[in-house]
Structures are given as structure tokens and as C-alpha cells.
C-alpha positions, 0 to 999 in steps of 0.5 A, a space after each residue: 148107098 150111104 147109111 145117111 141118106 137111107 136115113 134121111 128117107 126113113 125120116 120121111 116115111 113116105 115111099 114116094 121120097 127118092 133120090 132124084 138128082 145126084 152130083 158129086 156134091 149134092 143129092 136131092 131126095 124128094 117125093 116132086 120131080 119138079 125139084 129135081 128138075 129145077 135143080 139140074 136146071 142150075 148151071 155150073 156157078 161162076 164164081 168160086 165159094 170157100 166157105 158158105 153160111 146158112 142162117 136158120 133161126 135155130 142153129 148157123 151151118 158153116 158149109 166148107 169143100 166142094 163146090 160150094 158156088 154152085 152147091 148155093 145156086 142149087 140150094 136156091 133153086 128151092 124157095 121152099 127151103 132156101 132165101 139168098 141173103 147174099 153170095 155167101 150167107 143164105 136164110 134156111 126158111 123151115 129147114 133142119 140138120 138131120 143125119 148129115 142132110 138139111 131136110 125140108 118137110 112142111 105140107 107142100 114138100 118133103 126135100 133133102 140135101 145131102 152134101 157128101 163132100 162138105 164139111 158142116 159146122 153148127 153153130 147154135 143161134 143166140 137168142 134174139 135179144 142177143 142178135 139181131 143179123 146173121 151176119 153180125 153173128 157170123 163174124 163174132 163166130 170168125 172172130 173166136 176160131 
């Protein structure tokens, strides 16, 4: 087992938070099966996906490798973590970035996402008098690389 995901449940501290759906991009741990099973419901996305975006209010991840498309829908299939901005910008509602996994942990669930095969690049957000759309940010972020 990866030395980050067993961080990820010690983060927890909850014995009831288990990997519960493992593809080769993406591992769920949670404490609910109906996570996981609203996850492995999400079928094989048809579109394709170089580069996928999250917006949290904090930080900008920038997701690259695997299969981002469906790595998306998956993420999605969490309303409880993830919001659809559009195909290739989604809103982290109450996530954070920990050990190399995004980790929702609020009173109704504990989840976490650990894409093995993703590259993740933070990006810190600006403060909102700085900017006011993830989308404006994103594209001042493409325009410095």
C-alpha cells in the first residue's frame, strides 16, 4: 500500500474509513459505501481530458495524466466535495490537499481521493479583492508557464 494512502486514513482516525473502490487512477477511501457505490456507478467518460482544474477557495489544483474525463465524473459523483463549473473547471466545496489526496472531512462524511497516476500542481488563490472567477485566475496562471 502506498505510504500516502495509509496517511490519508490515519488522517481520519476513524477505523471505519477504508479503501472502498480502487481503479488505476483513482482510490476512494471513505467510512460510507454509498460513496463507493455512486462512484463505481460512473461510467467510462466519453470525452477526453488533458488538463482538469479544481477551484477551492484557498488553493487551484491543476490535475494532469490518467484519465482525467472520467477521474472528473467520479469526482462529481461526490456532491458533498465536488460542484461542476464546467468540463474542465470543477469548485472543491470543503476540500483540502493532503498527503497527495483531496480529503473531504466535514459531519456528514469523511472521503478522500488519491489519484496515483496525476500530476497535481497548487496554485495558491489570491485574495478576493484580487479576483473575482477561477477561470480568469486559471487563465493568468496558463499565461505565466
Amino acid at each position: 500500500m502506498d505510504s500516502n494512502i495509509q496517511k490519508i486514513m490515519d488522517f481520519f482516525k476513524d477505523e471505519r474509513v477504508k479503501v472502498r473502490y480502487q481503479d488505476k487512477d483513482l482510490i476512494l477511501m471513505t467510512s460510507l459505501d454509498w460513496i463507493a457505490d455512486d462512484v463505481k456507478k460512473v461510467p467510462q467518460a466519453k470525452d477526453e481530458l488533458n488538463v482538469l482544474w479544481i477551484y477551492s477557495k484557498f488553493y487551484i489544483y491543476k490535475l494532469e495524466g490518467g484519465n482525467l474525463a472520467t477521474i472528473r465524473d467520479q469526482l462529481l459523483a461526490v456532491s458533498e466535495g465536488f460542484k461542476s463549473y464546467n468540463n474542465k473547471i470543477i469548485i472543491g466545496c470543503g476540500i483540502l490537499f493532503r498527503f497527495g489526496g483531496f480529503v473531504i472531512a466535514n459531519c456528514k462524511m469523511y472521503a478522500a481521493f488519491y489519484l496515483p497516476n496525476t500530476k497535481i500542481t497548487v496554485y495558491e488563490m489570491p485574495d478576493e479583492d484580487e479576483i473575482k472567477s477561477p477561470v480568469i485566475k486559471i487563465r493568468q496562471i496558463l499565461e505565466d508557464e
